[in-house]
Every structure is written in structure tokens, then in C-alpha cells.
C-alpha positions, 0 to 999 in steps of 0.5 A: 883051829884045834891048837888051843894056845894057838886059838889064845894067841889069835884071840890076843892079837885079835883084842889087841888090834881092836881095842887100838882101832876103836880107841883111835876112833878108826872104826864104827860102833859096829867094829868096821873102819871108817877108811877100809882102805887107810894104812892107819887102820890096826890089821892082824898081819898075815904070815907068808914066808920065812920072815916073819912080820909080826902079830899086829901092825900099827903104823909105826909099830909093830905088835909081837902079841903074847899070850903065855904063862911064862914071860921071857921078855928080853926074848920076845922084845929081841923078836919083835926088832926083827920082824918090825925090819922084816916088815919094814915099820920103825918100831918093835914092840910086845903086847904081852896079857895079863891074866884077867885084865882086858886088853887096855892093860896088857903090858907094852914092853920095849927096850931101851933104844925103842923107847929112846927112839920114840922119844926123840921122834916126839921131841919129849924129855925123858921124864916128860916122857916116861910120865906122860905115857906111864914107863917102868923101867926094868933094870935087870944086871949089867948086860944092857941088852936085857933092859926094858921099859914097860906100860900099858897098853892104853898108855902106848894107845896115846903115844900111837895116836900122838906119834901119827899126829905130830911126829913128821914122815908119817908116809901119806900112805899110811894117813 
């Protein structure tokens, strides 16, 4: 792989999806899943035609992981919406880097009907749930579209693993 941003990216999406798969408790201490063939497991996805279906899926969600200088949220939060349909997942989240910091403090953003939705799936209030997993919103004019809420990556981390154990219509596959 000779393109160094593209190495950046893969090494982003490749923390990404192992820090969720050892906080979640689905791999030894050596890295390898305990259930190789369970749909829980976090995977890198592979990329095969036109329609892209995201970094990283985490069943109910999928990743658009960023590692850049330049943030363009609103764009990226756009992108991973339409590759979570392409994939067939509910929701599209972005994993953005922070520079310096490990993967348990990239930054989780979502728009606000991502986030509405992943309330309501957990049955939570809206301080309730802004609280507990650590959003900020991000209010930016009076076009609606290009508000968002943001965490880290730790916080969504809880939401997954509260999301697949309580929230029903969790596909037996993916259990």
C-alpha cells in the first residue's frame, strides 16, 4: 500500500474496530473472537461495487472512520447515511481521529435523526440520554441538515453494547 493517507485510514478503521471488539468482550486477550462466526463480531467491511457499505460494521451500526486534518462533518455524516442503506444496517455514524489521542476518544458524530432514533430504540429521554452517553450538540445556523450531536468513541462503545442488549429485533443472526 504505498498511499500514506490511505495507510492512515486503514490503520483508523483497523483501531476503531479493535478497540470496540475488546471493549465489548468479543475477543481473547490475544485479539482473536471468541465467536469467529457471530454477526456481533466488529469486522472491517469489504468494499465490492459501486455502493459503498461503509469503514466498519458494528451491528446496528455502521462506521465512516476519518482520519484527516480537515473536518466536514456534515459531509461525512451525509456519507455514512447512505452507506448504512447500502449495507442494510439502521444506523450511520462517523469516527473521526483526534490527533494524539487513542481510539477511545475519537469522535462519534451523528445527525439528529440518527441520534433521535437511537433513543427512542433504547426508550430513553433526551436528557437521560444526552447524559449518560456524553452528546454534544452542534448547532450550526438554521439549516437543520447540518446539525449534529457528538461523543466519544468510548461513550458510543456503552450505547452498542446497551443497544444489542436491550433494544428487541436484534437479528438472531447477529447474536
Amino acid at each position: 500500500m504505498a498511499n500514506p493517507n490511505k495507510q492512515r485510514g486503514t490503520a483508523w478503521e483497523s483501531s476503531v474496530r479493535d478497540y470496540l471488539n475488546a471493549f465489548l468482550g468479543l475477543v481473547d486477550a490475544d485479539g482473536r473472537f471468541l465467536s469467529p462466526m457471530s454477526g456481533l463480531n466488529i469486522r472491517r467491511a469489504a468494499q465490492e461495487g459501486a455502493k459503498d457499505v461503509g469503514d466498519v460494521h458494528a451491528f446496528p451500526l455502521i462506521l465512516e472512520c476519518k482520519d484527516v486534518r480537515n473536518p466536514a462533518v456534515p459531509t461525512w455524516i451525509r456519507q455514512a447515511r447512505i452507506e448504512a442503506v447500502h449495507a442494510g444496517f439502521p444506523f450511520g455514524v462517523v469516527v473521526a481521529k483526534v490527533r494524539g489521542k487513542g481510539a477511545a476518544l475519537g469522535r462519534v458524530h451523528v445527525d439528529v435523526r440518527t441520534w433521535t432514533r437511537l433513543r427512542l430504540a433504547l426508550g430513553m429521554p433526551t436528557a437521560e440520554f444526552r447524559h449518560l452517553y456524553g452528546w454534544t450538540p452542534s448547532l450550526r445556523g438554521l439549516d437543520t441538515s447540518r446539525w449534529y450531536l457528538t461523543t466519544t468513541l468510548r461513550d458510543l462503545a456503552h450505547l452498542l453494547g446497551d443497544y444489542r442488549r436491550n433494544v428487541s429485533g436484534v437479528p438472531d443472526v447477529a447474536r
